[in-house]
C-alpha positions in Angstrom: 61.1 49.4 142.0 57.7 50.2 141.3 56.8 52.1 137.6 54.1 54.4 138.3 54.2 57.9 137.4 53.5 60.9 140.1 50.2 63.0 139.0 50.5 66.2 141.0 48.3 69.4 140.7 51.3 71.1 138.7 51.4 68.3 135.9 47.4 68.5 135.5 48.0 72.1 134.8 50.7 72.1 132.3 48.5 69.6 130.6 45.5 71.3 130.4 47.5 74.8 128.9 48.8 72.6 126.7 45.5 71.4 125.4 44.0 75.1 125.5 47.4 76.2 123.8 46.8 74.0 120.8 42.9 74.4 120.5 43.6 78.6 120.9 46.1 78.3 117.9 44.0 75.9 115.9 46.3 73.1 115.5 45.4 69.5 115.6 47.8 67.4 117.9 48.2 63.3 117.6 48.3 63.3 121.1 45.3 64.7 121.7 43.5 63.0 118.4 44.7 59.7 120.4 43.5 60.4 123.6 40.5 61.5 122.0 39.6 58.3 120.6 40.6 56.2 123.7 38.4 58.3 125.8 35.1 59.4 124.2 34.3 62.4 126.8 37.5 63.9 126.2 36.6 63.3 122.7 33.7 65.5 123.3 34.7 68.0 125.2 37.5 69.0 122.7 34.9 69.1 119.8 33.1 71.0 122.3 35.6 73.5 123.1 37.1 73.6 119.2 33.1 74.7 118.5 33.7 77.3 121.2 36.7 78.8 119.5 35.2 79.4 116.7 32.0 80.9 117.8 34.1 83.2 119.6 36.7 84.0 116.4 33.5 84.3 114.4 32.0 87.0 117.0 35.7 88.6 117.2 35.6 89.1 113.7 32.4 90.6 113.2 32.9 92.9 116.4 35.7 94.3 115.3 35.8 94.2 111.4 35.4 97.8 111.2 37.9 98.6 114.1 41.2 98.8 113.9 42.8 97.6 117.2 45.3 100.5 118.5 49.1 100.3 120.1 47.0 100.8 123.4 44.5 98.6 123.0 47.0 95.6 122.3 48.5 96.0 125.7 45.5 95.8 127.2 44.6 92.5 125.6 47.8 91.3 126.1 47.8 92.5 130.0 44.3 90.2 129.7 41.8 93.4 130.1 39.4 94.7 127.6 40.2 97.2 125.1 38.3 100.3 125.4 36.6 99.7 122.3 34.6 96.3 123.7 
């Protein structure tokens, strides 16, 4: 019996929300720091998006420092549009 492992499109995309899941929330992952340093352009293009998260909370927080995000505004994040604030 052979020992291979079926790659399909729907395991490629539960692995990369799983790498965007942990980058969004800021936690580290020993998965992911060992792939990263058996592969060095995976290695680079988490530091890469981990410098992209925090340009964008940066940004976040100084758009909205002075705003104070409403009930209705919420949903609409949530629902993945822009509040009407932005």
């Amino acid at each position: 019996m052979s020992k291979y492992k079926k790659i399909n499109e729907a395991l490629v995309g539960d692995f990369l929300n799983a790498i965007f899941r942990s980058v969004g929330k800021g936690a580290g992952s020993r998965a992911l720091d060992k792939l990263s340093k058996k592969d060095a352009k995976f290695a680079k293009i988490r530091k890469d998006l981990e410098k992209a998260r925090q340009d964008l909370d940066k940004h976040m927080k100084s758009k909205g420092a002075d705003t104070k995000l409403s009930r209705k505004d919420m949903k609409a994040i949530y629902r993945g549009e822009l509040p009407d604030w932005l």
